[in-house]
C-alpha positions as CSV (number, residue, x, y, z in Angstrom):
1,X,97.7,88.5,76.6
2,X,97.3,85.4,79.1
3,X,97.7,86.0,83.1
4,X,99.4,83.7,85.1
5,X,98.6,84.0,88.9
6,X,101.0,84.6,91.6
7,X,99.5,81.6,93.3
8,X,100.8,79.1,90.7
9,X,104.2,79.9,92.1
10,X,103.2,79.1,95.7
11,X,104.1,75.1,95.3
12,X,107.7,75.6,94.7
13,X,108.4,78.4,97.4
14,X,106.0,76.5,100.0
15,X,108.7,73.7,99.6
16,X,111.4,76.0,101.4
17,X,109.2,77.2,103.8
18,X,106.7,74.5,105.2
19,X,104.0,75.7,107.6
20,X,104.2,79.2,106.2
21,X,100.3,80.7,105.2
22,X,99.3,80.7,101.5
23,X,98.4,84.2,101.3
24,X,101.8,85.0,103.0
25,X,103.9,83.4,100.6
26,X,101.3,85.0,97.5
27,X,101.8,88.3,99.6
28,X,105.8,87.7,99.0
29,X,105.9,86.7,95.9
30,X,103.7,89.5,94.9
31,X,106.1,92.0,96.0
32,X,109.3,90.1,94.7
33,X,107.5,90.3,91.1
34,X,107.2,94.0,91.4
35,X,110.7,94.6,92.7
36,X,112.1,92.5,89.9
37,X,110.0,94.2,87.2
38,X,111.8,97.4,88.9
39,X,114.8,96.5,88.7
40,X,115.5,94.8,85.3
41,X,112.8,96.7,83.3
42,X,111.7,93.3,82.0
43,X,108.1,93.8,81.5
44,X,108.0,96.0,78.4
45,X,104.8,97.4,76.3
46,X,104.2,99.6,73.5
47,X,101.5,102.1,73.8
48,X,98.8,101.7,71.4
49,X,99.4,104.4,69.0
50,X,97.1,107.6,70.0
51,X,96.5,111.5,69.1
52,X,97.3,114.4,71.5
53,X,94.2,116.3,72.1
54,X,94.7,119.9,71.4
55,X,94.7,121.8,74.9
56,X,94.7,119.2,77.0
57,X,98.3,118.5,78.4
58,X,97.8,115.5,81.2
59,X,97.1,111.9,79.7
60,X,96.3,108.6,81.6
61,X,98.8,105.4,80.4
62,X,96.8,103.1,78.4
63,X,98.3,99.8,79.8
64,X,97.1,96.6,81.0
65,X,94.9,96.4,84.3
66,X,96.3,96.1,87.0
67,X,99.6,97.1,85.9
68,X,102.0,100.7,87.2
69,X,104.1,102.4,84.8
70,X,107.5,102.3,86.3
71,X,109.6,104.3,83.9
72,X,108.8,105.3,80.3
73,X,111.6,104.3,77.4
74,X,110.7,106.7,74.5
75,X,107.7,108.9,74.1
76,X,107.9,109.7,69.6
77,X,105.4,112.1,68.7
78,X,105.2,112.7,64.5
79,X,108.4,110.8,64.3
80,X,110.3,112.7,67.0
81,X,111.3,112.2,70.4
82,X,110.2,113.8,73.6
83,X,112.6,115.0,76.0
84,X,111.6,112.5,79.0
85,X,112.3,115.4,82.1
86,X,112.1,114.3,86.2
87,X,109.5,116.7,87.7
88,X,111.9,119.2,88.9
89,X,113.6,119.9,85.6
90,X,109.8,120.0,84.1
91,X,109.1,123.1,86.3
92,X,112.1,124.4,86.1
93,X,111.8,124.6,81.9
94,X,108.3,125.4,81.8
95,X,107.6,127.3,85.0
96,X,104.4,128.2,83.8
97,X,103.2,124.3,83.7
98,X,100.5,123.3,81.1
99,X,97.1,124.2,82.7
100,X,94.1,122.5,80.8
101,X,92.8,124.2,78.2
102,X,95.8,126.8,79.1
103,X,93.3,127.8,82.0
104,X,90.0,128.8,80.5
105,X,87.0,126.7,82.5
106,X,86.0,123.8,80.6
107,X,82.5,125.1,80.7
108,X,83.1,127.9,79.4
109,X,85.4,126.0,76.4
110,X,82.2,123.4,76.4
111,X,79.6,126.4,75.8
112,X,78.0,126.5,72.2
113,X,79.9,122.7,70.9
114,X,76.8,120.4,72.4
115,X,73.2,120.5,73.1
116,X,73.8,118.9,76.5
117,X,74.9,121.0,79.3
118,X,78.4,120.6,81.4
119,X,78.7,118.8,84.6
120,X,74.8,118.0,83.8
121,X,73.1,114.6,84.1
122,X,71.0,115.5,81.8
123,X,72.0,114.3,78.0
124,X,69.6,114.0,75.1
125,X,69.4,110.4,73.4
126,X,71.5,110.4,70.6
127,X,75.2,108.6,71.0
128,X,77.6,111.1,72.0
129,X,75.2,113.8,73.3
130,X,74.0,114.5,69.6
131,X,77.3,114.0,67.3
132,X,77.5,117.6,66.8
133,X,80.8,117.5,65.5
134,X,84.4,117.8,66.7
135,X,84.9,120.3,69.4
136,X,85.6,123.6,68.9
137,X,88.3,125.6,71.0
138,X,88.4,129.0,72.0
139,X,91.2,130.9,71.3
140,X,91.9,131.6,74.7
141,X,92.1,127.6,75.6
142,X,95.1,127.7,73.2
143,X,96.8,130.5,73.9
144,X,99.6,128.5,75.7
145,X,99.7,125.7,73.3
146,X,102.7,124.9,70.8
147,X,104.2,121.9,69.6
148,X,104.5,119.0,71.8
149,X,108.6,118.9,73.4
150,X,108.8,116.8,76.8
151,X,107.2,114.6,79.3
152,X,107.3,113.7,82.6
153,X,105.3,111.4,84.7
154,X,102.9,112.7,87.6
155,X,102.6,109.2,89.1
156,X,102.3,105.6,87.9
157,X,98.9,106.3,86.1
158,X,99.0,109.7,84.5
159,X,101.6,111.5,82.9
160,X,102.1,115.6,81.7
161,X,103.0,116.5,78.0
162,X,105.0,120.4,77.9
163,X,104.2,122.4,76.3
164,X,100.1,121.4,75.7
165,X,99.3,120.9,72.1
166,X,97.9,123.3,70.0
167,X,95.6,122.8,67.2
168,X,97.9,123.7,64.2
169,X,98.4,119.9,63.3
170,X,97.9,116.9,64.4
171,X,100.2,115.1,66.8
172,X,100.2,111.3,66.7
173,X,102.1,109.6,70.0
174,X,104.1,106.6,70.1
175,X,105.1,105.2,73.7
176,X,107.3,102.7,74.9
177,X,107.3,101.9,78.5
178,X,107.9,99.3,81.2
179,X,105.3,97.7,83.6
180,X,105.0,96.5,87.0
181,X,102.0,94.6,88.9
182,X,100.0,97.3,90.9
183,X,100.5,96.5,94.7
184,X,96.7,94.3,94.7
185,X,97.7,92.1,91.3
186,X,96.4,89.2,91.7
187,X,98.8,87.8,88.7
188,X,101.0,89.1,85.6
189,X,101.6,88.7,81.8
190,X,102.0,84.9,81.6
191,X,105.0,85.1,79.1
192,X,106.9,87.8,81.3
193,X,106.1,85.9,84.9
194,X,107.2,82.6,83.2
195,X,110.8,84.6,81.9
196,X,111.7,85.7,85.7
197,X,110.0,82.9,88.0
198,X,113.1,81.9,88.9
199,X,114.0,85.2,90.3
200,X,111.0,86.4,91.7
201,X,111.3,82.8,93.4
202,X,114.6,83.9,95.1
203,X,113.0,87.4,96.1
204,X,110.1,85.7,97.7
205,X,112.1,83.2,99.7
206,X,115.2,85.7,100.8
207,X,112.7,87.2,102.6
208,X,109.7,84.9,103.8
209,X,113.0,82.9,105.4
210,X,114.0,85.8,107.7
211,X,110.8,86.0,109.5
212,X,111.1,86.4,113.4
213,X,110.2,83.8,115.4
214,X,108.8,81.6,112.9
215,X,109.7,77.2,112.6
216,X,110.6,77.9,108.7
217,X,113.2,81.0,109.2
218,X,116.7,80.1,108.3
219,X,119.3,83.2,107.9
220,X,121.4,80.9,106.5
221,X,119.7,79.9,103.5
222,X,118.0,83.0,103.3
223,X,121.3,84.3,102.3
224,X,121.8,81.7,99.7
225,X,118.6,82.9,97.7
226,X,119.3,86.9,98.6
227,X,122.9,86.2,96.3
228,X,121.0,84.2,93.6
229,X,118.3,86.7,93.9
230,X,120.8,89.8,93.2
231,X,122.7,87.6,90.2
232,X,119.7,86.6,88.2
233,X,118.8,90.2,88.7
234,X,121.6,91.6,86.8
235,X,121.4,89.0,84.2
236,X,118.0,89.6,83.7
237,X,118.3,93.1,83.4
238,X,121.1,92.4,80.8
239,X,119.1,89.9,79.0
240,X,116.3,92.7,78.6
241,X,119.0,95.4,77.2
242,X,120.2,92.9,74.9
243,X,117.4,91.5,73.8
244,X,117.5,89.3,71.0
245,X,120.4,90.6,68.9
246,X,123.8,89.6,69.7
247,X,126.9,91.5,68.8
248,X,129.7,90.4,66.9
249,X,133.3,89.8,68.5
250,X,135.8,91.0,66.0
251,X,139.8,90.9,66.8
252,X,141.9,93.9,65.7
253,X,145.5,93.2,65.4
254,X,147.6,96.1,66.8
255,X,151.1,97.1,65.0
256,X,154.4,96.8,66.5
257,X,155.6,98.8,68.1
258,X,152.8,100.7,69.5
């Protein structure tokens, strides 16, 4: 997937704000492309498709660099859904949490499955550590594993599955989530920042014209792109729920008399 900069915008919004710094207005529009990402859910990714490692229950997104998780759409593991839970209603379900490896210490679940030696810098040459085969888990480090029912997201990089897995089958994940620009982007998917220039243009502008005591501010047209900035935003966001299908429009005659 192509980038496209933030600076590529910086001619046309320079245009309404003459004088004003180049890394201002790249600061500006950096921050309108990751309110508008926040707003309409545009920016949408599949998760590569992945396997739950038994007795481990906190995973990293595997997005694009650069790039936040801002809310996840569907998490399908073997074909069924995940209950997607806030963080209070996580602890309030499973008050016991999902502790890695249900609370054993990895060294001790690490003992006896390779020749090199934990938290050690020292590893023997082969790739791997040896290739000594798949690890092997103590019963203990499954003790409070079961099959996978919920998630909910620690922060914009890392998210919890409840309960952990267990080892009794494997459980193959399927995500769907939308993306934002982490707050030192330099740019954004080139096919999503050409679909919403036009508002992150407005964003930008509404407030780069509002600066105090500057020769470009102007309240007054500030205004004008705050209103085209909150308009494009809903039908963006529509335009994303929609999607390509379109529904039909079918007229149902009612009877007299009702």
């Amino acid at each position: 997937m192509a980038d496209r900069t933030f600076a590529s915008l910086v001619p046309r919004v320079q245009a309404s704000v003459p004088g004003c710094p180049h890394a201002t207005i790249v600061q500006y529009i950096r921050d309108a492309a990751i309110r508008t990402c926040e707003r309409t859910l545009y920016w949408r990714y599949q998760v590569p498709l992945f396997n739950l490692q038994p007795g481990v229950s906190e995973y990293a997104y595997d997005k694009p660099a650069n790039t936040d998780v801002h809310a996840v759409f569907e998490a399908v593991v073997n074909g069924r859904p995940l209950k997607r839970l806030t963080m209070e209603k996580a602890i309030e379900l499973y008050p016991q949490w999902a502790d890695l490896f249900s609370g054993v210490n990895p060294q001790a679940v690490w003992a006896g499955n390779y020749g090199g030696q934990f938290n050690s810098m020292q590893y023997n040459e082969e790739e791997y550590n040896g290739g000594t085969g798949s690890l092997t888990l103590p019963a203990d480090a499954l003790a409070d594993g079961s099959t996978p029912q919920a998630i909910t997201q620690i922060n914009a990089d890392r998210y919890v599955i409840l309960p952990l897995p267990d080892a009794e089958r494997t459980y193959q994940c399927r995500m769907f989530v939308a993306l934002k620009p982490k707050r030192n982007a330099t740019g954004m998917e080139e096919f999503i920042f050409d679909e919403l220039e036009e508002v992150i243009m407005h964003g930008a502008l509404q407030h780069l014209l509002v600066l105090p005591d500057q020769a470009w501010s102007d309240r007054e047209l500030a205004a004008y792109h705050a209103k085209q900035y909150v308009f494009q935003i809903a039908e963006r966001r529509a335009r994303a729920n929609l999607g390509n299908a379109r529904g039909l429009m079918r007229v149902r005659m009612q009877p007299f008399g009702a």
